[in-house]
C-alpha positions as CSV (number, residue, x, y, z in Angstrom):
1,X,0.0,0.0,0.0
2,X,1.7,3.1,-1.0
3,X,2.1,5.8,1.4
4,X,-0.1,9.0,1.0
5,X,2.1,12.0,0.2
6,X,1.8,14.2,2.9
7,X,0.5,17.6,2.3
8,X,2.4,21.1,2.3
9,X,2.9,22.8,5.3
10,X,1.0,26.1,5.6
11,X,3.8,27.6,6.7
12,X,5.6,27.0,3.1
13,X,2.9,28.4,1.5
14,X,4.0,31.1,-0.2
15,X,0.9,33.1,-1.2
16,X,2.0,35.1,-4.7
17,X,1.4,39.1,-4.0
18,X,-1.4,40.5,-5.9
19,X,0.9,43.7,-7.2
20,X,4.3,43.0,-9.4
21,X,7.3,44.9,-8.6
22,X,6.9,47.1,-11.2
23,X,3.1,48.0,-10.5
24,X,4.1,48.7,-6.8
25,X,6.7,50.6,-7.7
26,X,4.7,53.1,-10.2
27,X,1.9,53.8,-7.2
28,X,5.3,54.4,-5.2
29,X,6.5,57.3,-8.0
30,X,2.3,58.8,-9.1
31,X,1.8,59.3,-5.0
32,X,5.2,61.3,-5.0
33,X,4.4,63.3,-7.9
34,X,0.6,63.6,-6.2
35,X,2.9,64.8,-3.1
36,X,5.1,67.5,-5.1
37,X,2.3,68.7,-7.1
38,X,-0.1,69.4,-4.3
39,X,3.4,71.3,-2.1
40,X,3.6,73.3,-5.4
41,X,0.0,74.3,-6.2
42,X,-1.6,74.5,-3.1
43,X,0.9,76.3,-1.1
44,X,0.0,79.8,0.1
45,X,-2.6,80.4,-3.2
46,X,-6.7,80.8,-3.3
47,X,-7.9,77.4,-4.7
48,X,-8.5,78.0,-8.6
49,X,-7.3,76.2,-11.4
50,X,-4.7,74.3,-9.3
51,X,-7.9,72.2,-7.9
52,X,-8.3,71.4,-11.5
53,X,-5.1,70.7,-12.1
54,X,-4.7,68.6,-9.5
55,X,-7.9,66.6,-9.9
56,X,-7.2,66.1,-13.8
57,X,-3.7,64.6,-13.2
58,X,-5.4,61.8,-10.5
59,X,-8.1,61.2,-12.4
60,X,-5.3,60.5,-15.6
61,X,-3.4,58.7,-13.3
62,X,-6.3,56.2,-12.2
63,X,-6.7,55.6,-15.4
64,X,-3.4,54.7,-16.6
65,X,-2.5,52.4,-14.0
66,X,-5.4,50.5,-14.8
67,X,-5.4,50.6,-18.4
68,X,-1.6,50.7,-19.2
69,X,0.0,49.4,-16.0
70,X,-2.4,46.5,-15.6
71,X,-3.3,47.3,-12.3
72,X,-6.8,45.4,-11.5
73,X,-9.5,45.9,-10.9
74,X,-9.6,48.9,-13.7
75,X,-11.4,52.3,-12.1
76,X,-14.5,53.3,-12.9
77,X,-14.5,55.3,-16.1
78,X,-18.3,56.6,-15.5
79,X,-16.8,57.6,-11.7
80,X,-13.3,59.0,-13.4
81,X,-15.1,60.7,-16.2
82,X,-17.3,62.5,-13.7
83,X,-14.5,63.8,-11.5
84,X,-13.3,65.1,-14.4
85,X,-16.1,67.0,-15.3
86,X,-16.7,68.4,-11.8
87,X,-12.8,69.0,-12.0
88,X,-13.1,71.5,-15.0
89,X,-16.4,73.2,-14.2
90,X,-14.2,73.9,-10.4
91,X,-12.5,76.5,-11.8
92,X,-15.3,78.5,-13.5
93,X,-17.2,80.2,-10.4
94,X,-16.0,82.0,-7.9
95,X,-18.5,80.8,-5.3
96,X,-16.7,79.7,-2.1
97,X,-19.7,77.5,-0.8
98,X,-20.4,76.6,-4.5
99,X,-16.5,75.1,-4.7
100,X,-16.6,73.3,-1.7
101,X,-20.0,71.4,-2.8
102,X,-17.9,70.5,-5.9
103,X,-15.0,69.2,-3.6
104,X,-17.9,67.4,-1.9
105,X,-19.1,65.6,-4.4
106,X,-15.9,65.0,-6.3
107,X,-14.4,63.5,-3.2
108,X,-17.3,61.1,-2.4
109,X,-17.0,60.0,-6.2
110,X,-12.8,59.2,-5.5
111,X,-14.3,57.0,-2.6
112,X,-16.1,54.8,-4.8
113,X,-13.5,54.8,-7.0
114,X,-11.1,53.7,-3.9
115,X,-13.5,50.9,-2.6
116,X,-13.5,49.4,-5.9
117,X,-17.0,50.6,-6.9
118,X,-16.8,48.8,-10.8
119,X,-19.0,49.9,-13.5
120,X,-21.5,46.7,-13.4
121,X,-21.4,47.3,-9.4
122,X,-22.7,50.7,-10.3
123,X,-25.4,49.6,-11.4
124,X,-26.9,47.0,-9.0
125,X,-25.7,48.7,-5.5
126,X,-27.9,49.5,-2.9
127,X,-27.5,52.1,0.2
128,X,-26.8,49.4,2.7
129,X,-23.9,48.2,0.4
130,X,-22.7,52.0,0.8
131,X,-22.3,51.6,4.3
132,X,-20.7,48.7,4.9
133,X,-18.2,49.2,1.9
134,X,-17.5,52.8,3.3
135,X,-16.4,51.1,6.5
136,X,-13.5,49.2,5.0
137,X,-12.5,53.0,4.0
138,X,-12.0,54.4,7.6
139,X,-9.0,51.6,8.1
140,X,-8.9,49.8,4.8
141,X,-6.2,52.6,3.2
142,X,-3.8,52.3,6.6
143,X,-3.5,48.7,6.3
144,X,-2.8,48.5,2.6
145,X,-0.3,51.0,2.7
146,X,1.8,48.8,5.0
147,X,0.6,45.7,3.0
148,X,2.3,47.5,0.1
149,X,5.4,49.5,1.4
150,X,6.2,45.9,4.0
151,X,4.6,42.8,1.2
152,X,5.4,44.1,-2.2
153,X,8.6,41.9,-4.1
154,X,10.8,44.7,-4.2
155,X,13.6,42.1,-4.4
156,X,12.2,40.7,-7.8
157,X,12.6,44.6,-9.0
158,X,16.1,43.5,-10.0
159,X,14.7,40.8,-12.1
160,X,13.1,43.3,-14.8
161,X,16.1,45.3,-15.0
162,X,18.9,43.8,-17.8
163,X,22.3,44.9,-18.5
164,X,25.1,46.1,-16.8
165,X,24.3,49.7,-16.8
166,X,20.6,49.0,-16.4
167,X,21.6,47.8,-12.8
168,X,23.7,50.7,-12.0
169,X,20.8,53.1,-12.4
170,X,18.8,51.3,-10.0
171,X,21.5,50.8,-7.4
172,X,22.0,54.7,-8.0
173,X,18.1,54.8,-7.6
174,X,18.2,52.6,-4.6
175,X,21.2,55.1,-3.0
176,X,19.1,58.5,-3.6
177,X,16.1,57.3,-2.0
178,X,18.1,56.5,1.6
179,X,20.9,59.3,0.6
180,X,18.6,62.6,-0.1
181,X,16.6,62.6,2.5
182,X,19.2,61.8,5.3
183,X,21.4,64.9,3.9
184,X,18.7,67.3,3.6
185,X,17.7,66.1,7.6
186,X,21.5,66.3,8.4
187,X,22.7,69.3,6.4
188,X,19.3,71.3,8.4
189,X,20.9,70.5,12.1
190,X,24.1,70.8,11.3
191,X,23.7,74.4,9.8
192,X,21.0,75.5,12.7
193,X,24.3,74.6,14.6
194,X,26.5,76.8,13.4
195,X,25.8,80.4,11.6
196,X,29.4,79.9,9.5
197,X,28.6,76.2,8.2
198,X,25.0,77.6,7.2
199,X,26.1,80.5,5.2
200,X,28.4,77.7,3.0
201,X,25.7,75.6,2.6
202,X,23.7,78.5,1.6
203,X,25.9,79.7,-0.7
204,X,27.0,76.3,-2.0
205,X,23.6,75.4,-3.1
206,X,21.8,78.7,-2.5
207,X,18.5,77.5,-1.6
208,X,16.9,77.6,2.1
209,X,17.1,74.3,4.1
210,X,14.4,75.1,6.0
211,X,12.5,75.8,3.2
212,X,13.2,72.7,1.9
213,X,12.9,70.9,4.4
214,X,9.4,72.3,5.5
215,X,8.4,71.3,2.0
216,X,9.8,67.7,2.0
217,X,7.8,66.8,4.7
218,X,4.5,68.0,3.3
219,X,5.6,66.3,0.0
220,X,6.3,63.2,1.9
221,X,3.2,63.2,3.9
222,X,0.6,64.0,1.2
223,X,2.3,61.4,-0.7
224,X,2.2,58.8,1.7
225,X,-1.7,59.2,2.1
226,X,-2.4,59.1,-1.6
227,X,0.0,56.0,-1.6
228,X,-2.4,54.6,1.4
229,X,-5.7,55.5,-1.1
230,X,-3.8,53.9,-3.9
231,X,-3.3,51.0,-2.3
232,X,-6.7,50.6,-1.2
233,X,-7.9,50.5,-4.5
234,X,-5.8,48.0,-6.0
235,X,-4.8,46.1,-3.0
236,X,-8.3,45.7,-1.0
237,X,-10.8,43.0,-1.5
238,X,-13.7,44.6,-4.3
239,X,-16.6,46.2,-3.5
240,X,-18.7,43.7,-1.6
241,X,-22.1,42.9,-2.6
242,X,-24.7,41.9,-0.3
243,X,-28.5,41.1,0.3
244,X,-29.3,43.7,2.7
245,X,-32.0,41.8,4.7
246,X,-34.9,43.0,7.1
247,X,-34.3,41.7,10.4
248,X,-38.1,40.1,11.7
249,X,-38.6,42.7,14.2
250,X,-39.0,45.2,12.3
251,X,-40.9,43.2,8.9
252,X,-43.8,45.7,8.3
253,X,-47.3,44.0,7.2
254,X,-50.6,45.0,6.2
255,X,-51.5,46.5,9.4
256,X,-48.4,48.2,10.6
257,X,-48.1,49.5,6.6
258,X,-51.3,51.3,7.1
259,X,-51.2,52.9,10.2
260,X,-47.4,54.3,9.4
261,X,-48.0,55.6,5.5
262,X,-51.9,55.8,5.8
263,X,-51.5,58.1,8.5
264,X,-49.1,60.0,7.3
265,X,-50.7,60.2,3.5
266,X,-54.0,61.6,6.1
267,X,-51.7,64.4,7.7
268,X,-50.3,65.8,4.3
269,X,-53.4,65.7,2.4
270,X,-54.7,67.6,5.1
271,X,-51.5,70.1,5.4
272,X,-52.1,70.7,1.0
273,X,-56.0,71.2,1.7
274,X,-55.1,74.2,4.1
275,X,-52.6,75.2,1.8
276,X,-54.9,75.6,-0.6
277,X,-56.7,77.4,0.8
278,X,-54.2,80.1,1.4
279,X,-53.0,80.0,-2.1
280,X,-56.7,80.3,-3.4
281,X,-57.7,82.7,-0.5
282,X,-55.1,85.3,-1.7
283,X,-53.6,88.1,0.8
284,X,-56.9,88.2,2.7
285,X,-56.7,84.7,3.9
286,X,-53.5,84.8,5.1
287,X,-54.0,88.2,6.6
288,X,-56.7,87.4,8.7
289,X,-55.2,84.6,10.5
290,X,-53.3,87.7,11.8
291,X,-49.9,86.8,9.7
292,X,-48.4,89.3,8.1
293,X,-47.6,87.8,4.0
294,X,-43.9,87.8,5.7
295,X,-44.4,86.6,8.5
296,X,-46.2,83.1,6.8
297,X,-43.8,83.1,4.5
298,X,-41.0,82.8,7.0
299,X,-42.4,80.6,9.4
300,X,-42.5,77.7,6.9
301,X,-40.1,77.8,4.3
302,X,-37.8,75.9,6.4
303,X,-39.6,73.8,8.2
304,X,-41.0,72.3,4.5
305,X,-37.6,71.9,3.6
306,X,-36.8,69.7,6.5
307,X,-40.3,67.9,5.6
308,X,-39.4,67.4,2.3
309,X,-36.0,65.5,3.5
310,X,-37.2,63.9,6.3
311,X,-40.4,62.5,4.3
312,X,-37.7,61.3,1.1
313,X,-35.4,59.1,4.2
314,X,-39.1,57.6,5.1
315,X,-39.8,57.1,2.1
316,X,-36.7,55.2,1.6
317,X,-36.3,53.3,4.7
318,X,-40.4,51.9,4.5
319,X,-39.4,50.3,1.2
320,X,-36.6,47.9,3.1
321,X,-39.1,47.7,6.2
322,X,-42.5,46.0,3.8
323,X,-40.7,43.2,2.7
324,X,-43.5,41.0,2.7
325,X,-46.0,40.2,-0.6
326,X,-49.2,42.2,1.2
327,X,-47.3,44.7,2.8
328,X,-45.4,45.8,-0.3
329,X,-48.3,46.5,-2.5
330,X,-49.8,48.6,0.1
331,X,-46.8,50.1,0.6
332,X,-46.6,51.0,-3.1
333,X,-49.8,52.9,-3.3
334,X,-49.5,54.7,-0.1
335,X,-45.6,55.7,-1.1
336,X,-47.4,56.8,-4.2
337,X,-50.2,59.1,-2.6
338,X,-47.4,60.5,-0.1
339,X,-44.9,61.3,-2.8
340,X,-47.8,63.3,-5.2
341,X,-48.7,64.9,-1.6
342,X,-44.9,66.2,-1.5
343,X,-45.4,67.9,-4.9
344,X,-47.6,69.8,-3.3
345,X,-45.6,70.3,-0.4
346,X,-42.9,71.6,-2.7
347,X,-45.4,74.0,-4.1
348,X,-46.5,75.1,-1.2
349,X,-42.8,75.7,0.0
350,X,-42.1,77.8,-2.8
351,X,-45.2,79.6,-2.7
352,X,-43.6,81.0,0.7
353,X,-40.3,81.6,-0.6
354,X,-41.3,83.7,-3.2
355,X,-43.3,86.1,-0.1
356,X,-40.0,85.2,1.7
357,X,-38.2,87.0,-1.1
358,X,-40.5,89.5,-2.1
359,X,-40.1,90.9,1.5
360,X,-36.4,90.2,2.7
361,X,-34.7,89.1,-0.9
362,X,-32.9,86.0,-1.5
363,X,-29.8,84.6,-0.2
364,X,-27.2,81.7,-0.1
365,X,-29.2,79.6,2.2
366,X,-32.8,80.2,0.3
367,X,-31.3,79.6,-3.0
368,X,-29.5,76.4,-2.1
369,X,-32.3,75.3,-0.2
370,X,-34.5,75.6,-2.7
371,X,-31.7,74.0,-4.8
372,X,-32.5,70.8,-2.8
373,X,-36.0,70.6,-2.9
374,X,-35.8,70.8,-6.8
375,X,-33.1,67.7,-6.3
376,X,-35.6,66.0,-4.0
377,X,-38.3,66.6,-6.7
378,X,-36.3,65.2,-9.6
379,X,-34.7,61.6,-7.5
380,X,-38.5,61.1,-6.4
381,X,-39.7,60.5,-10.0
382,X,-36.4,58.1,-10.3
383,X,-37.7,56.5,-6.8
384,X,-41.7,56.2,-8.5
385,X,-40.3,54.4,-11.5
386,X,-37.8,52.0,-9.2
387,X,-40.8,51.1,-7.1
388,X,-43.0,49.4,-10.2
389,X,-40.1,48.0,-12.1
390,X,-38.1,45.3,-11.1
391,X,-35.5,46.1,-13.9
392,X,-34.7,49.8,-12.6
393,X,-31.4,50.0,-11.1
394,X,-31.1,50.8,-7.3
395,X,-31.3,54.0,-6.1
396,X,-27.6,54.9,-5.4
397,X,-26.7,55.1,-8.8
398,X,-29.6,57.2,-9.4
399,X,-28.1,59.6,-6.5
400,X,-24.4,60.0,-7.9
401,X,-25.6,60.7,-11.3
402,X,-28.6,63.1,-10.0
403,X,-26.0,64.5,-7.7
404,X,-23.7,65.3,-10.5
405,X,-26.2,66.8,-12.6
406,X,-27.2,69.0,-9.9
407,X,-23.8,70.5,-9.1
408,X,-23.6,70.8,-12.7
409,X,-26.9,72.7,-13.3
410,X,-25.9,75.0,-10.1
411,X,-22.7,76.3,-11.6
412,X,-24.9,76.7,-14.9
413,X,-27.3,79.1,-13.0
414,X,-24.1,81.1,-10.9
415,X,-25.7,81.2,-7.6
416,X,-24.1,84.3,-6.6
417,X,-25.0,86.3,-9.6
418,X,-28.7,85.2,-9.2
419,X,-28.9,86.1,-6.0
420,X,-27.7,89.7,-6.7
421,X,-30.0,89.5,-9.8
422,X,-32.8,89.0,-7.8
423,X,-32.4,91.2,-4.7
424,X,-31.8,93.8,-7.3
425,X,-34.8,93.6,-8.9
426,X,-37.0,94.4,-5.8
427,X,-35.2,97.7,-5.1
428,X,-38.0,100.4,-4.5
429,X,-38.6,103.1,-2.5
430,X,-40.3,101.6,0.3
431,X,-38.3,98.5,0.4
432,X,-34.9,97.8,2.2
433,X,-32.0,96.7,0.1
434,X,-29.3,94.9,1.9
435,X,-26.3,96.2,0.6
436,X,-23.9,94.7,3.1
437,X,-24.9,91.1,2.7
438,X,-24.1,91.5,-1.8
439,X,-21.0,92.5,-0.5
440,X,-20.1,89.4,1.5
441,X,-21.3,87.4,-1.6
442,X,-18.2,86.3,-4.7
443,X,-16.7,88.4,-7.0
444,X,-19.5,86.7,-9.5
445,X,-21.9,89.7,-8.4
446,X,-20.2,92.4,-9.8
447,X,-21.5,91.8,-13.6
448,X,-25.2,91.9,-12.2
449,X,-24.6,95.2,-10.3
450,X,-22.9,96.9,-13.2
451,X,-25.3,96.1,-15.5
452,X,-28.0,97.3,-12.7
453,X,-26.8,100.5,-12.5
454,X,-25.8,100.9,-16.1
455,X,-30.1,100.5,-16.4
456,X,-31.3,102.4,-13.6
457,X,-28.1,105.4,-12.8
458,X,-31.1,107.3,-10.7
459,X,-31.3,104.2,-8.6
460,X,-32.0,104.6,-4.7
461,X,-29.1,102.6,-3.6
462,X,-27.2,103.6,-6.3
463,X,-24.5,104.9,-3.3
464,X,-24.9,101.6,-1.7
465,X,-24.0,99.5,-4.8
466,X,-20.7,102.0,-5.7
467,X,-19.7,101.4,-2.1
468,X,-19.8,97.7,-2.7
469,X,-17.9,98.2,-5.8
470,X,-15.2,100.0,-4.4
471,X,-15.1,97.7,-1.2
472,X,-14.6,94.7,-3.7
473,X,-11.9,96.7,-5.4
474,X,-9.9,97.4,-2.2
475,X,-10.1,93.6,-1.3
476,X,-9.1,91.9,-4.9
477,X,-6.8,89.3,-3.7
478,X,-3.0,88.9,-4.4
479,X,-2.6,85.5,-6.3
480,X,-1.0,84.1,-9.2
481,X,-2.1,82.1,-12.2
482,X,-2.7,78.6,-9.5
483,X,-5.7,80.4,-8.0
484,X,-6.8,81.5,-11.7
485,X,-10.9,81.2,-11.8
486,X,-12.7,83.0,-14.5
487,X,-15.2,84.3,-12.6
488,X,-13.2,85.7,-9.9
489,X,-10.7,86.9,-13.4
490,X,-13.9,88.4,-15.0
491,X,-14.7,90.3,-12.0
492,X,-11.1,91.6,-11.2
493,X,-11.3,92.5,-15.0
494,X,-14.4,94.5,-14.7
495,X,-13.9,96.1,-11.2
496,X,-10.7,97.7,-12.5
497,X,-12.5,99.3,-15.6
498,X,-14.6,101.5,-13.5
């Protein structure tokens, strides 16, 4: 009887790294240049076209390592062509709250990239997936980048290097990694030492040491976290999919259905009935519930945007709850009634915006606001379809595309320029004009107020509006080409005309 070989020993398993030496290596050299291009265009500048810049060359970068380096799994294109558009479109507004929803978005869309989010995942992922798969990014970077810096084969580097002189440059290579920094660190003590041995070094190389130093360390740093991010999305398992089931407790049926969105569909329809009533009633209606057209108008703007959010999360959460055959019909039609019922919510909440406006004007947190509720508007007529077809994809995808489109549409509108646009267009007599809060507002305002006055040179506020003029003159920041933005350019350009 012949004797069974005996099997392996785990501990002589030698499981093959996912990454070549070569494909380590260029993450290793793109998170360096990712490092020294964010020291040199970020540095003591307004953000501008260096955002752009900057974006462009990771979103290029993502792409070539998975297209010509072979790195798998290959990025997103949808994802990477959408970072690139919000990475252009950065650079054309000179809204400060409009840019950082741009950075917003863009960097929710560079997490999907980094946990793996593929293009037929896209399609089929689910909110709950979201979660879980955003976990792995709180540790999931810190842990690959030691995978990769400790359990990449840099000895098998040698192996794709041929010739004589082939291995001299990487010995060389191998020297200036260890050598450069450990000079610059030395060379910066020894001079703080003495005043004599710093002025030779300064003349010798004639550069500042602390300078240098200073930026080494911020190259190094931003490098190594774009290394960790790298990592992540080529070294960490792919983007997990899941059934996101309804735990028993909390199963909805017929009954608990009803009572939940049958109530609720009874409140709004009777919230829309006395809206109606104000909208049909006129001024007199609303006046003689002793609220001034202001007054109402103020009260609820808000609050109907918060009911407008909250209702959408309901909304979403009551379709995992009614899970079961019954329950989910029901569910259906009543999600149907509540979600026509928030159209008429929506109305109703810019019904009072527009008194809002007429009596205090519009600002950043109305116009964005409102922004929403149009957003809100738009994903609900994704979320009607999804509900009676099975073959819609999920939500999320609807979300990032919607989301995109939105930020896009905002910087087609230029917020800041509408806002003066409209406030203008009240000034009267009787009415206040709040000078003071156009001038807090971007450089994108001053077209709208020189065409304004341009129309109306007997204007009331006609003071007011030079004063802002000259105030945003005064103030024009000191930058060079990184912090380029046309509309903060068109606005220097047309301030120093006057």
């Amino acid at each position: 009887m012949e004797a069974e070989p005996l099997a392996a020993s785990p501990a002589k398993i030698k499981v093959p790294f996912p990454l070549t030496a070569l494909q380590s290596l260029s993450l290793v050299l793109f998170s360096l240049l990712l490092g020294i291009l964010a020291d040199g265009l970020f540095r003591a500048t307004l953000p501008g076209i260096n955002v752009t810049l900057f974006q462009l060359v990771l979103v290029t970068g993502l792409y070539g390592l998975g297209r010509f380096g072979r790195l798998e799994p290959k990025p997103n294109p949808i994802l990477l062509a959408a970072m690139a558009l919000l990475a252009l479109l950065f650079f054309w507004r000179a809204s400060p709250f409009l840019q950082f929803l741009n950075l917003a978005v863009s960097s929710f869309l560079f997490l999907l990239v980094v946990g793996q989010l593929s293009y037929q995942s896209l399609w089929r992922s689910h909110f709950g997936e979201l979660l879980i798969n955003g976990l792995r990014l709180i540790f999931g970077p810190f842990f690959s980048f030691f995978t990769l810096v400790f359990g990449s084969p840099w000895k098998d580097l040698g192996q794709h290097v041929q010739g004589r002189n082939s291995r001299w440059l990487l010995s060389a290579f191998r020297g200036l990694v260890f050598a450069i920094p450990l000079f610059i660190m030395f060379a910066v003590l020894l001079a703080s030492a003495d005043a004599l041995f710093e002025q030779l070094l300064q003349r010798t190389f004639r550069f500042d040491f602390e300078s240098w130093l200073e930026h080494s360390l911020i190259i190094l740093f931003i490098a190594m976290v774009a290394l960790a991010f790298l990592a992540q999305t080529f070294l960490d398992n792919p983007w997990q999919h899941f059934e996101l089931k309804t735990p028993k407790l909390l199963q909805f049926g017929r009954i608990e259905t009803a009572l939940v969105f049958g109530s609720l569909s009874l409140l709004f329809a009777s919230f829309i009935l006395v809206q109606a009533s104000y909208l049909f009633g006129g001024e007199s209606r609303v006046l003689g519930s002793s609220l001034s057209y202001a007054q109402y108008g103020r009260r609820g703007f808000f609050e109907l945007v918060t009911v407008t959010v909250l209702l959408h999360i309901v909304l979403l959460v009551g379709m995992w709850f009614c899970t079961q055959p019954k329950a989910k019909q029901l569910y259906k039609i009543l999600a149907t009634i509540l979600v026509f019922l928030l159209y008429g919510v929506i109305i109703s909440a810019f019904s009072r915006l527009n008194l809002y406006i007429t009596t205090y004007g519009l600002t950043e947190l109305r116009f964005y606001s409102s922004a929403m509720i149009i957003w809100i508007a738009v994903v609900m007529l994704y979320f009607l379809f999804q509900l009676f077809s099975s073959k819609a994809p999920k939500l999320l995808p609807s979300y990032i595309i919607l989301g995109v489109l939105g930020v896009t549409g905002l910087y087609l509108s230029n917020p800041d320029a509408a806002i003066a646009r409209t406030n203008l267009s009240r000034i009267s007599v009787e009415s206040e004009f709040d000078a003071e809060y156009l001038g807090e507002l971007s450089l994108d305002i001053v077209k709208p107020i020189q065409d304004y006055l341009e129309q109306n040179p007997e204007s009331p506020v006609r003071y007011k509006l030079h004063e802002v003029l000259r105030d945003k003159t005064f103030k024009l920041p000191e930058a060079d080409w990184r912090s380029f933005n046309v509309g903060r350019w068109h606005g220097e350009k047309q301030l120093l005309r006057q």
